[in-house]
C-alpha positions as a Markdown table, in Angstrom:
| # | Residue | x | y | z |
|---|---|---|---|---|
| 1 | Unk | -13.7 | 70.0 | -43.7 |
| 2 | Unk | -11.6 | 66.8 | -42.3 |
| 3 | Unk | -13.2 | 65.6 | -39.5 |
| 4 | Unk | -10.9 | 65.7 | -36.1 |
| 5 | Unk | -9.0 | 62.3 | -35.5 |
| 6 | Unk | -10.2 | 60.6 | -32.2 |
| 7 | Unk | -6.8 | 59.3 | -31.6 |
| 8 | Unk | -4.0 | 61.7 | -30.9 |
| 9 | Unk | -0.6 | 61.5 | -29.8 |
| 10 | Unk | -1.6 | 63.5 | -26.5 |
| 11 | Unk | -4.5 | 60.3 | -26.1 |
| 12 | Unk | -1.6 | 57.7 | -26.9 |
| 13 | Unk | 1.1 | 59.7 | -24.1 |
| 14 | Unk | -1.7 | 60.1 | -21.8 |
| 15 | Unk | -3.3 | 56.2 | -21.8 |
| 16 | Unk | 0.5 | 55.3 | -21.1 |
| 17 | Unk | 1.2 | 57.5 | -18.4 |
| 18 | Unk | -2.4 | 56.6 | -17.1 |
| 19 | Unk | -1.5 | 52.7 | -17.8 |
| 20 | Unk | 1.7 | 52.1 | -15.8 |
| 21 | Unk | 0.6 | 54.7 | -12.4 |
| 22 | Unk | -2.6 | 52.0 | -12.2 |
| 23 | Unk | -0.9 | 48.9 | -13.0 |
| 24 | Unk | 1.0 | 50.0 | -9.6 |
| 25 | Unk | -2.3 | 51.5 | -7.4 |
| 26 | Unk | -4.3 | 48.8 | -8.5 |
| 27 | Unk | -1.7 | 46.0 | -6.8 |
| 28 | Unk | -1.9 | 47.0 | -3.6 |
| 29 | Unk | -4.4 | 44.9 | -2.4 |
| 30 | Unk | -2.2 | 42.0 | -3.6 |
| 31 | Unk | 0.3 | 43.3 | -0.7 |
| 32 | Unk | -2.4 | 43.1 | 2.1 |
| 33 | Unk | -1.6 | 39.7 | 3.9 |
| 34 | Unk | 2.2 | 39.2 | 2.9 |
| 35 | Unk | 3.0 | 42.4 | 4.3 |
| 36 | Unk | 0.8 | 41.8 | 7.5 |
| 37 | Unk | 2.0 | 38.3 | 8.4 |
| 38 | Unk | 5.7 | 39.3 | 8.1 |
| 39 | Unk | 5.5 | 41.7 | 11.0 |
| 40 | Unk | 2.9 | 40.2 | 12.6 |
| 41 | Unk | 0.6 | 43.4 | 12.2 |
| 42 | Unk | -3.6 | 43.6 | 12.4 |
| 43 | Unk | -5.4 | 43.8 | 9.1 |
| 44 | Unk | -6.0 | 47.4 | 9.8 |
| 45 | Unk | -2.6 | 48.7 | 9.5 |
| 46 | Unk | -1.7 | 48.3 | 6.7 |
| 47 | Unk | -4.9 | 48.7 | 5.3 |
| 48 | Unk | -5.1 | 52.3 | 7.1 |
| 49 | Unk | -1.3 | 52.9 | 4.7 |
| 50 | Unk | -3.7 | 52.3 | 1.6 |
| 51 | Unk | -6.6 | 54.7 | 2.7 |
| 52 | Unk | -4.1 | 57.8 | 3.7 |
| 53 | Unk | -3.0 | 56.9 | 0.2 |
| 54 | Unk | -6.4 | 57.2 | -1.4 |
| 55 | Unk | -6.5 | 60.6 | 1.0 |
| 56 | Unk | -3.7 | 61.9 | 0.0 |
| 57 | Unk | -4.5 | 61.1 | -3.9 |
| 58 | Unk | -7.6 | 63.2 | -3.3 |
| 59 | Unk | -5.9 | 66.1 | -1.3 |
| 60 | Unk | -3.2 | 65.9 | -4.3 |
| 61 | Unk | -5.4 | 66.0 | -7.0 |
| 62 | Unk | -6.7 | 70.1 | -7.5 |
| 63 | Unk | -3.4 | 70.5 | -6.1 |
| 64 | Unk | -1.2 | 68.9 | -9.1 |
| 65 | Unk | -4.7 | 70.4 | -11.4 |
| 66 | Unk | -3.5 | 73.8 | -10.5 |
| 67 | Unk | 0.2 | 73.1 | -10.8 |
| 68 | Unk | -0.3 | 71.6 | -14.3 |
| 69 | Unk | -2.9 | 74.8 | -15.6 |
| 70 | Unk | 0.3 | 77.3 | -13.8 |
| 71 | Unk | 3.4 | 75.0 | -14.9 |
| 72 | Unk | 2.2 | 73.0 | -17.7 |
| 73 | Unk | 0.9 | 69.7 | -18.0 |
| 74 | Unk | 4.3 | 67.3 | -18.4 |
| 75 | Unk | 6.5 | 69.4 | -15.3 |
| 76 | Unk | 3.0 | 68.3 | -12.9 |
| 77 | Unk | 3.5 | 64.9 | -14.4 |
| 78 | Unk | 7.2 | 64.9 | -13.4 |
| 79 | Unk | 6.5 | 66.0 | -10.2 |
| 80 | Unk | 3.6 | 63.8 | -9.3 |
| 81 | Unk | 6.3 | 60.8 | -11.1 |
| 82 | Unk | 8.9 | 62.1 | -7.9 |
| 83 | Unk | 6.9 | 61.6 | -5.4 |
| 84 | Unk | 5.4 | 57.6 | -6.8 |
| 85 | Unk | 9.2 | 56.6 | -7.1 |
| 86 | Unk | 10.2 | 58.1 | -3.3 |
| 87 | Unk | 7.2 | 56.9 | -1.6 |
| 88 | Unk | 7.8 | 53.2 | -3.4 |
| 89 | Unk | 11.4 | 53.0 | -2.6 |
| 90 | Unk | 11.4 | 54.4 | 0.6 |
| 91 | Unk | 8.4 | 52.0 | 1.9 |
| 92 | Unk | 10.8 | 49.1 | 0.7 |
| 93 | Unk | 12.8 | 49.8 | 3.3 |
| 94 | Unk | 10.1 | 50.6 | 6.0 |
| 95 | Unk | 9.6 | 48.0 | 8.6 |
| 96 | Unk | 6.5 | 50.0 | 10.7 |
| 97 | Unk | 2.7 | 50.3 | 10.4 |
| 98 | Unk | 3.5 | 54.4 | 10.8 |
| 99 | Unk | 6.2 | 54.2 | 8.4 |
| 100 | Unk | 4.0 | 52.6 | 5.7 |
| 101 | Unk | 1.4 | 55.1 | 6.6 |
| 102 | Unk | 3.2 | 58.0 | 6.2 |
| 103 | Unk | 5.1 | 57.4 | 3.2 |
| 104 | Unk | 1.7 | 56.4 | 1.4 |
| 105 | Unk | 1.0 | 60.1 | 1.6 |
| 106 | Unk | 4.3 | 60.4 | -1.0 |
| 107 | Unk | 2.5 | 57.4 | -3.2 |
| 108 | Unk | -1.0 | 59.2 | -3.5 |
| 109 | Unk | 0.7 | 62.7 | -4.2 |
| 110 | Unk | 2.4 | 60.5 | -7.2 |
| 111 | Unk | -0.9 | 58.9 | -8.2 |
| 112 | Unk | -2.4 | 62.6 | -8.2 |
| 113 | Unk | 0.3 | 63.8 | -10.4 |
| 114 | Unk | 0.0 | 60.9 | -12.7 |
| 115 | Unk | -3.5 | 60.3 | -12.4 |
| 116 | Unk | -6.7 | 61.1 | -14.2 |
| 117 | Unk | -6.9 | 65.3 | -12.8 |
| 118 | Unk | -4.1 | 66.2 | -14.7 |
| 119 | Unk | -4.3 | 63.9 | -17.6 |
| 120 | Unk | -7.9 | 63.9 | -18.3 |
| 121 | Unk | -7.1 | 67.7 | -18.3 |
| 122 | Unk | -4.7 | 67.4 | -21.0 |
| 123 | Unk | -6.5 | 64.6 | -23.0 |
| 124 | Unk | -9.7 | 66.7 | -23.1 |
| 125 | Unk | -8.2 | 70.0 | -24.2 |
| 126 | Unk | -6.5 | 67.8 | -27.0 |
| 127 | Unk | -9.7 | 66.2 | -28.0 |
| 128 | Unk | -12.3 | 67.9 | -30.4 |
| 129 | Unk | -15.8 | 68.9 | -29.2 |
| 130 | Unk | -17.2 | 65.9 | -30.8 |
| 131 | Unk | -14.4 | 63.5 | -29.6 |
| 132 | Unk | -14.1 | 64.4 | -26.2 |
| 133 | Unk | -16.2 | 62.6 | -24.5 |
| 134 | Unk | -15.0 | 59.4 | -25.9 |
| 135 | Unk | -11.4 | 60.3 | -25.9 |
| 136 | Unk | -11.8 | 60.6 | -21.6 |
| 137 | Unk | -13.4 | 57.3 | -22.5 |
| 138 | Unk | -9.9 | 55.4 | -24.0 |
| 139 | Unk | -8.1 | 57.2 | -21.6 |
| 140 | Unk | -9.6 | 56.2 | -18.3 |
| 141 | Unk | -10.0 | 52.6 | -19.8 |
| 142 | Unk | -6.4 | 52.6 | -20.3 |
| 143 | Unk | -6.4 | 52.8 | -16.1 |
| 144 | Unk | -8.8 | 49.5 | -16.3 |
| 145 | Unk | -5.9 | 48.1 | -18.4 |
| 146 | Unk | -3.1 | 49.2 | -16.0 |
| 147 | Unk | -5.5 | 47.0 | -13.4 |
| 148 | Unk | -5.5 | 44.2 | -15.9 |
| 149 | Unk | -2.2 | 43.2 | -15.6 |
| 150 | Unk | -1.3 | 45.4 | -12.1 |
| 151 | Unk | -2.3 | 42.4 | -9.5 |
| 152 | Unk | -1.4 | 39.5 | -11.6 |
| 153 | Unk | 1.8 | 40.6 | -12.4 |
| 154 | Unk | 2.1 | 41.7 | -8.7 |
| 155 | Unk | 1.2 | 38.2 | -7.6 |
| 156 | Unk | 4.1 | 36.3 | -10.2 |
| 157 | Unk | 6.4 | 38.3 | -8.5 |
| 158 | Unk | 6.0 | 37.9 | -5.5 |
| 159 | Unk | 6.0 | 34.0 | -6.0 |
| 160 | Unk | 10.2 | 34.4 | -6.6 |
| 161 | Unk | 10.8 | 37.7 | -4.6 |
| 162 | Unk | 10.0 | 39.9 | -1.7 |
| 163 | Unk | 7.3 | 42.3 | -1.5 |
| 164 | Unk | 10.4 | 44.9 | -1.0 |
| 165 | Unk | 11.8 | 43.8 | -4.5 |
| 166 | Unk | 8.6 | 44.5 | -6.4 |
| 167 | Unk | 8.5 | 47.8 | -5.1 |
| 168 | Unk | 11.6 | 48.6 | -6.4 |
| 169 | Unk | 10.7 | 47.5 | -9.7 |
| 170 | Unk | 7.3 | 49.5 | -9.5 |
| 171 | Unk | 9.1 | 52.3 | -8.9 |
| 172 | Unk | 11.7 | 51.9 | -12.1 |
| 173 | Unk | 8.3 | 51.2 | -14.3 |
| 174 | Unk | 6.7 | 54.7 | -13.5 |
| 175 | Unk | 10.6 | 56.6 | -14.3 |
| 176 | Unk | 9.8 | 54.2 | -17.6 |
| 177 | Unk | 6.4 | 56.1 | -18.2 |
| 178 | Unk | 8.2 | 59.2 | -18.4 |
| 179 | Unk | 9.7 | 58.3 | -21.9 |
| 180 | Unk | 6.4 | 59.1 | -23.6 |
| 181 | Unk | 5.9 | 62.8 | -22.4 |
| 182 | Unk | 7.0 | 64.8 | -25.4 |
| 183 | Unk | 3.7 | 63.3 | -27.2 |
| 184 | Unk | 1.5 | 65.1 | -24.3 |
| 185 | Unk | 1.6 | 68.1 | -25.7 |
| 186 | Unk | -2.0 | 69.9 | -25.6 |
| 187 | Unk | -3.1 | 72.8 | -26.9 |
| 188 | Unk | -5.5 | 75.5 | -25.5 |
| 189 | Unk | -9.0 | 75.3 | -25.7 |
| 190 | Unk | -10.9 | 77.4 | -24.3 |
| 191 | Unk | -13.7 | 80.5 | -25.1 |
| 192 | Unk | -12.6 | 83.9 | -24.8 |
| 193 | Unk | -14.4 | 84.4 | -21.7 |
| 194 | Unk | -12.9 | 81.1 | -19.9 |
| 195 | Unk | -9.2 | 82.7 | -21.1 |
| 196 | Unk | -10.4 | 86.1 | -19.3 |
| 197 | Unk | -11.4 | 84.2 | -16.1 |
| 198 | Unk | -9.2 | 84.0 | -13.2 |
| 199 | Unk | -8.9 | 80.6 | -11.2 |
| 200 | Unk | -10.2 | 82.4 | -7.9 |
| 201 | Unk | -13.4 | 83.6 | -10.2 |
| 202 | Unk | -13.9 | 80.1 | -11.2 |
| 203 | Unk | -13.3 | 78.1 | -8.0 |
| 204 | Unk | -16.0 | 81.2 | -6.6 |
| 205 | Unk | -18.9 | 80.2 | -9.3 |
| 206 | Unk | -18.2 | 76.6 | -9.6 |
| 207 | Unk | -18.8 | 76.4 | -5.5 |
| 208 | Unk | -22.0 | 78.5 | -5.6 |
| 209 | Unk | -23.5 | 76.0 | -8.2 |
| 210 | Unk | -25.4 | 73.6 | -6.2 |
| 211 | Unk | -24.9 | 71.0 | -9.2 |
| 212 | Unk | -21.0 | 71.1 | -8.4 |
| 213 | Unk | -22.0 | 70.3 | -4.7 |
| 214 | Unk | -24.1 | 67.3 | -6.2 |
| 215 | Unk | -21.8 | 66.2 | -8.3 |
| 216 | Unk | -19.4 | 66.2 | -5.7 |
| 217 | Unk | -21.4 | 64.6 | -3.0 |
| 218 | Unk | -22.3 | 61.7 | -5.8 |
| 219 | Unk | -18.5 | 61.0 | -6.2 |
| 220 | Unk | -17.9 | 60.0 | -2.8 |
| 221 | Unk | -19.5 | 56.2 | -3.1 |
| 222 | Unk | -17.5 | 55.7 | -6.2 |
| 223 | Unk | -14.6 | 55.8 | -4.2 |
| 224 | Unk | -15.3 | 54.0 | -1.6 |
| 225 | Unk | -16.5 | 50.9 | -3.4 |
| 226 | Unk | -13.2 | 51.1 | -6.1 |
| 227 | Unk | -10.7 | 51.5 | -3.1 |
| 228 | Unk | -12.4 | 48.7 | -0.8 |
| 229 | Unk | -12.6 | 46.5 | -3.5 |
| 230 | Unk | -9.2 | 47.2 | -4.6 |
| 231 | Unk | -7.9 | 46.9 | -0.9 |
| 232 | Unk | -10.2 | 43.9 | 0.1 |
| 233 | Unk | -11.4 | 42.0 | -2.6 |
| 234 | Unk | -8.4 | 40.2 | -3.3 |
| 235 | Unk | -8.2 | 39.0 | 1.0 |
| 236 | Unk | -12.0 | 38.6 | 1.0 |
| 237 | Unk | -11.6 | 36.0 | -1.6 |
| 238 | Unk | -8.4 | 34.2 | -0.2 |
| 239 | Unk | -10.4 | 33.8 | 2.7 |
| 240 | Unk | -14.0 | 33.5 | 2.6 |
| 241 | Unk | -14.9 | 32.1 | -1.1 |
| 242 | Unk | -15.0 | 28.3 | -1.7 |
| 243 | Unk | -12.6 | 25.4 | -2.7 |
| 244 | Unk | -11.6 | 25.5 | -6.1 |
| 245 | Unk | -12.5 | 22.6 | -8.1 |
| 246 | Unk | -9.2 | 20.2 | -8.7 |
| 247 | Unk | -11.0 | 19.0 | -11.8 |
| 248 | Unk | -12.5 | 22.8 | -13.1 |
| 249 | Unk | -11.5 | 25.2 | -15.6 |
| 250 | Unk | -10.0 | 28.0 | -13.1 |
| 251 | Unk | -8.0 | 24.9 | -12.3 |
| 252 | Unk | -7.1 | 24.0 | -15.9 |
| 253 | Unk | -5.9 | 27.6 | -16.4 |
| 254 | Unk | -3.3 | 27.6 | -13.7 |
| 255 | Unk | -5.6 | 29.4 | -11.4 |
| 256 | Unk | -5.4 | 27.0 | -8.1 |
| 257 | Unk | -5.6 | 29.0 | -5.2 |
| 258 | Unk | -8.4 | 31.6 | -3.9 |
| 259 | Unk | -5.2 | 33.5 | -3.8 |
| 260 | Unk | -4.7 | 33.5 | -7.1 |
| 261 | Unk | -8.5 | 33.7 | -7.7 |
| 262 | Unk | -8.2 | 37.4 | -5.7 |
| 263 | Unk | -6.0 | 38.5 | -7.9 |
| 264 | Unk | -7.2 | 37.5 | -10.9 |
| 265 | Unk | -10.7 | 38.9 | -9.9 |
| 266 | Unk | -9.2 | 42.2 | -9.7 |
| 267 | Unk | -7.4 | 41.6 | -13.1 |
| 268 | Unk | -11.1 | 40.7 | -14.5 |
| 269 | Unk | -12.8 | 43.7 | -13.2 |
| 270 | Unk | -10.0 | 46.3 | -14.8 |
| 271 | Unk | -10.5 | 43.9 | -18.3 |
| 272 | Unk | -14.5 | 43.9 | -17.8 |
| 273 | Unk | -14.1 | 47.7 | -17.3 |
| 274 | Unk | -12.1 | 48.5 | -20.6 |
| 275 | Unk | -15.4 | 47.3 | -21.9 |
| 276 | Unk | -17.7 | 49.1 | -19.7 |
| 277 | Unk | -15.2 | 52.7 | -20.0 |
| 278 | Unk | -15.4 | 53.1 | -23.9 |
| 279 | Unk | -18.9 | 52.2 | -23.8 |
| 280 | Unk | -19.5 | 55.3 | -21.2 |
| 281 | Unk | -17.6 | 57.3 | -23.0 |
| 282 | Unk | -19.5 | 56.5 | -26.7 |
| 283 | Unk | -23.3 | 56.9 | -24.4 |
| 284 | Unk | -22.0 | 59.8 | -22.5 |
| 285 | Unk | -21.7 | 61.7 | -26.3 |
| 286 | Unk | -25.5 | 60.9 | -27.2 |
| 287 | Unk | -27.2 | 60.7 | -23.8 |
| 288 | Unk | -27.7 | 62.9 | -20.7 |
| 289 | Unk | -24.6 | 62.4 | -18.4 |
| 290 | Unk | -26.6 | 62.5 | -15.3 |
| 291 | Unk | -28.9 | 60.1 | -16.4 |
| 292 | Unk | -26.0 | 57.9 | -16.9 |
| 293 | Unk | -24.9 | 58.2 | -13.9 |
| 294 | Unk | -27.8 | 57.8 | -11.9 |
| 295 | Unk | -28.2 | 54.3 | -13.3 |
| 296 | Unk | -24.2 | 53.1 | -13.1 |
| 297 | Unk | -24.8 | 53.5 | -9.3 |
| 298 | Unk | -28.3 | 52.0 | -9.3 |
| 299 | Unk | -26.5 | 49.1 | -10.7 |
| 300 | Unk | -23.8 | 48.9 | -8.6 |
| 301 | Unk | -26.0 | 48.7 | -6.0 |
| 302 | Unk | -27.9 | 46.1 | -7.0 |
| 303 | Unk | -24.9 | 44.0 | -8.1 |
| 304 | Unk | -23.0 | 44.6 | -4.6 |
| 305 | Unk | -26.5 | 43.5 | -2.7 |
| 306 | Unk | -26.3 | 40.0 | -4.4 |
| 307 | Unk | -23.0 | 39.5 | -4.5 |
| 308 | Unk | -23.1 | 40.1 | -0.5 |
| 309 | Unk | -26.4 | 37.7 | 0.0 |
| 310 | Unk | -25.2 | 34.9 | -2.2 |
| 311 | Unk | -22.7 | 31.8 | -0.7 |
| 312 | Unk | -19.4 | 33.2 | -2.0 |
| 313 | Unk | -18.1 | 30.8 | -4.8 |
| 314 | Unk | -15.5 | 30.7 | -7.8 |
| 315 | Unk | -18.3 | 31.2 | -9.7 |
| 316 | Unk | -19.7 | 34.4 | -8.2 |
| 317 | Unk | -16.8 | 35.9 | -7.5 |
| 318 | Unk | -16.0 | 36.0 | -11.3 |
| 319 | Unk | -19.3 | 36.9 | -12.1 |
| 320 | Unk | -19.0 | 39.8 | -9.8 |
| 321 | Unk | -15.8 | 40.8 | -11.0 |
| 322 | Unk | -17.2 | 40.7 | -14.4 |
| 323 | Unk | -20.4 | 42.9 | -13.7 |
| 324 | Unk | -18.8 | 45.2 | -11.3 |
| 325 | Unk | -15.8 | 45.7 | -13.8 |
| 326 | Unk | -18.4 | 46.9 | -16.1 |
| 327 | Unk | -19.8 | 49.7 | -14.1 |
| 328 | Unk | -15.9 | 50.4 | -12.4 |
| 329 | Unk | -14.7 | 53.7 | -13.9 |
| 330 | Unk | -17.5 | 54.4 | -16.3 |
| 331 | Unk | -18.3 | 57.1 | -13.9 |
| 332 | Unk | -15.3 | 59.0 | -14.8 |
| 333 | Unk | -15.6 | 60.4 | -18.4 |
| 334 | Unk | -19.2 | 60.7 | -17.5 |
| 335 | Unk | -18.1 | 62.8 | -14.3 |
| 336 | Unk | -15.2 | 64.1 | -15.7 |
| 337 | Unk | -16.9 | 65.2 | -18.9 |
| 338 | Unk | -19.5 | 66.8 | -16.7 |
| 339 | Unk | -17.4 | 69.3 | -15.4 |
| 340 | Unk | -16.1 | 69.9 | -18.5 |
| 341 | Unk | -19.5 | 70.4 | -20.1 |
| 342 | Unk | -20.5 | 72.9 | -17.2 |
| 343 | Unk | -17.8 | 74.6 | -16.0 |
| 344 | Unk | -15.5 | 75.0 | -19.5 |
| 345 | Unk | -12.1 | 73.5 | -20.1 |
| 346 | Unk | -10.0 | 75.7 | -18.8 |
| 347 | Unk | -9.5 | 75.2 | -15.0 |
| 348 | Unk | -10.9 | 71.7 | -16.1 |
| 349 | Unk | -7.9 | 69.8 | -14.0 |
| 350 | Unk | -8.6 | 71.9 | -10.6 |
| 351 | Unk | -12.2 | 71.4 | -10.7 |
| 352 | Unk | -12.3 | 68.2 | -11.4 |
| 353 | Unk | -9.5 | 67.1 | -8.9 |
| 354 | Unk | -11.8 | 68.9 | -6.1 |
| 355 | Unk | -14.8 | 66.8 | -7.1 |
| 356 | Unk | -12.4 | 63.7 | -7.1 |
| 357 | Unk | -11.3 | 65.0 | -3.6 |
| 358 | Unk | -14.7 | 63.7 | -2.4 |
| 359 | Unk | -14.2 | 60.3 | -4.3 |
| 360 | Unk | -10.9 | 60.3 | -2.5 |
| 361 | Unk | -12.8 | 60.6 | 0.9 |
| 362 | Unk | -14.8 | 58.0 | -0.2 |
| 363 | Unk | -11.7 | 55.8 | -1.1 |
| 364 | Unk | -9.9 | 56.7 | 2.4 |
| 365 | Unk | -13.2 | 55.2 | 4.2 |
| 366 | Unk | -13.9 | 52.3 | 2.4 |
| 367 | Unk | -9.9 | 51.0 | 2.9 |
| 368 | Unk | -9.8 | 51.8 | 6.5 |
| 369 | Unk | -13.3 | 50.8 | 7.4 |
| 370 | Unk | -12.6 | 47.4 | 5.6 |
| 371 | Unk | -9.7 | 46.9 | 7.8 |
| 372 | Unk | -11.1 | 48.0 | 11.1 |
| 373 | Unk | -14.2 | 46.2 | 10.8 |
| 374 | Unk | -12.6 | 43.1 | 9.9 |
| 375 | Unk | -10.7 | 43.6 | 13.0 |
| 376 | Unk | -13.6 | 44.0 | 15.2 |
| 377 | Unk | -16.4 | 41.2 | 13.6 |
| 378 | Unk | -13.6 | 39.0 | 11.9 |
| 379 | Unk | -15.5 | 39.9 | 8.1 |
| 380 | Unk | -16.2 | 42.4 | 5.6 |
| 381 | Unk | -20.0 | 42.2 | 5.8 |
| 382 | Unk | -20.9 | 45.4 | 7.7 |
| 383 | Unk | -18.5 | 47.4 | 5.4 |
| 384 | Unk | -20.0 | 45.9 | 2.1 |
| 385 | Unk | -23.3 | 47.2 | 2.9 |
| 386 | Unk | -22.4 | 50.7 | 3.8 |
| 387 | Unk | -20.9 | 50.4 | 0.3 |
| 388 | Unk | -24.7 | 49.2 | -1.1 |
| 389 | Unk | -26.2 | 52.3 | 0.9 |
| 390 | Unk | -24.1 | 55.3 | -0.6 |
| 391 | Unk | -24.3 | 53.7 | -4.0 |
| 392 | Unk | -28.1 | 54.0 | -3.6 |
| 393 | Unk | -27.4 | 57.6 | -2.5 |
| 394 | Unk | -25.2 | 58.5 | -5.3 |
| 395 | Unk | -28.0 | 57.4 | -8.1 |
| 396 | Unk | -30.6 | 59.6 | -6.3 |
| 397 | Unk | -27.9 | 62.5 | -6.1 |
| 398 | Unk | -27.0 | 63.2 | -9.4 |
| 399 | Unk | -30.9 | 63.8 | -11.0 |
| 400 | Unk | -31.0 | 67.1 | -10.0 |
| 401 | Unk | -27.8 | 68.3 | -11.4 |
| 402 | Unk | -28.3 | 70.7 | -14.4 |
| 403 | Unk | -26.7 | 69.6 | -16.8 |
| 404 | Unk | -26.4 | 72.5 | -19.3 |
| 405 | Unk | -23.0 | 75.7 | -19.2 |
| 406 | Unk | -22.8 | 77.3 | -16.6 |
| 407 | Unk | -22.7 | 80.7 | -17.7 |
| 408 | Unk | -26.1 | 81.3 | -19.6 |
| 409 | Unk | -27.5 | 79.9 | -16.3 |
| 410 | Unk | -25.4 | 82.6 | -14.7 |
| 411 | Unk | -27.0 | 85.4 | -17.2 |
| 412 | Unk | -30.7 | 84.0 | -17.2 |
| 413 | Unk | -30.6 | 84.4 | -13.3 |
């Protein structure tokens, strides 16, 4: 028998879709101080619009999951594609901290709709038992690719137009994405006892499984430390790092500014984690997931604790970039094909969007404490190492999940 091809047209359709919503949610942070000194508003304000985004991304998320199993797949991906365009357009024209706030609720109902709940859903049905893991692998790498180029292209644009302008052409790339939905077209995997299952029963025994409340608990820090980054970073570095060398390589490559330097670090830590992603997804087929895990947030840990102790360089913040970028969404096929694993494939996309509700909390704090702290002690430092602490937490959290179906465990009690 033929072995099952890895790559698919649902994979191709999916890292696309995946691809263009992240090249938009990963710019945001690129938006942080041209927005804030045209109106003259605190760090925190605008920085509280991108954590009600990251909120409403997690509230969104088993939300669009259910829509997509009920509906199907490409109307949830419409839908979620409404609500990016509205919420971009419309915060063109918004000139208020509450405004921006508000309508961020629209972008992170988009994200959800476009994001990894539905699509991983899709992608992992498509995939083959002995494919999936590494299929969830090229697909959430192809967000880390959407990061790649997000920021930087963020950053030329707004060198020759407003920050209102490149919304508006944000929002005519994600009506763009639409064009590749015919390929997402997934079938139906699922055992004859998942099929027979209502959504209520599985919600009801997913909850009562305490390794679905660790899981779900673990998520959180991974949020907060992707959405502060993403929020922060590229700030932290336009303010705090060090001169760039006139006579350097950064400088030789057009990279002149610590403004520039932000955004490219952001760039390097979506093309570090293309890396990093695949090679989750290829371990996360031979090795225990949980194990996995556990030591992704040991070493993001330990790679957030030096980066916060050392004199804040060019050279370390690339090296950062490059280390964290490895470790950035590796957590997500691993997590994502943890649930699957567990809990079956089909209500795959709500139970995973409830665990990512958790990473969403995470994301929510991480933005808004980044901005309110700042405000308050004038840096990022007290943030950062609430970031170190729940990273610790979420490697001791996820060794007791048991990591084997559900359902014999179900029958052997």
């Amino acid at each position: 028998m033929a072995k099952a091809p890895l790559v698919t047209p649902v994979l191709i359709g999916g890292c696309i879709v995946i691809l263009m919503s992240f090249a938009v949610r990963a710019s945001f942070g690129v938006f942080q101080i041209p927005i804030a000194e045209e109106f003259g508003w605190p760090r925190a304000e605008f920085s509280l619009a991108i954590a009600i985004q990251n909120l409403a991304w997690g509230i969104g998320q088993p939300l669009f999951g259910a829509l997509a199993e009920r509906f199907g797949d490409r109307r949830a991906i419409v839908a979620g594609a409404g609500f990016y365009v509205a919420g971009l357009v419309l915060s063109a024209l918004s000139v208020t901290p509450l405004g921006h706030q508000l309508l961020n609720v629209l972008i992170g109902f988009g994200i959800a709709g476009m994001g990894f709940g539905v699509v991983l859903a899709v992608v992992g049905r498509a995939a083959s038992d002995e494919n999936r893991s590494m299929a969830l692998g090229i697909a959430t790498a192809a967000g880390s690719a959407g990061q790649v180029v997000g920021a930087p292209f963020a950053e030329w644009l707004l060198s020759s137009m407003s920050w209102q302008s490149v919304f508006v052409i944000f929002a005519g790339i994600i009506v763009a994405s639409l064009a590749v939905l015919p390929l997402m077209r997934a079938p139906e995997r699922a055992s004859r006892a998942e099929l027979e299952q209502s959504l209520g029963q599985a919600l009801t025994r997913a909850v009562r499984d305490p390794s679905f409340t660790l899981i779900f608990l673990g998520f959180f820090s991974c949020g907060y430390q992707l959405a502060f980054i993403t929020a922060h970073f590229p700030a932290f570095v336009t303010e705090l790092c060090g001169p760039i060398d006139p006579g350097g390589a950064l400088h030789a490559v057009g990279i002149t500014t610590t403004s520039a330097l932000g955004a490219v670090a952001i760039s390097l830590i979506g093309l570090a984690n293309i890396v990093g992603t695949l090679t989750a997804g290829w371990l996360g087929k031979r090795y225990t997931k949980k194990y996995l895990l556990a030591a992704i947030y040991t070493a993001r840990t330990v790679v957030a604790a030096w980066f916060i102790l050392t004199p804040v360089t060019p050279g370390t913040v690339i090296l950062f970039s490059v280390l964290m970028g490895s470790l950035w969404l590796a957590t997500v096929p691993l997590t994502s094909g943890l649930i699957a694993h567990i809990y079956g494939l089909r209500y795959m996309g709500t139970l995973y969007g409830i665990i990512f509700f958790s990473h969403q909390l995470g994301g929510f704090l991480g933005v808004w404490l980044g901005g309110r702290l700042y405000d308050i002690y004038g840096d990022y430092t007290l943030v950062w190492w609430i970031g170190v602490g729940v990273g610790a937490f979420s490697a001791l959290v996820h060794l007791p999940v048991q990591e084997r179906p559900l359902e014999p465990r179900a029958v052997a009690a």
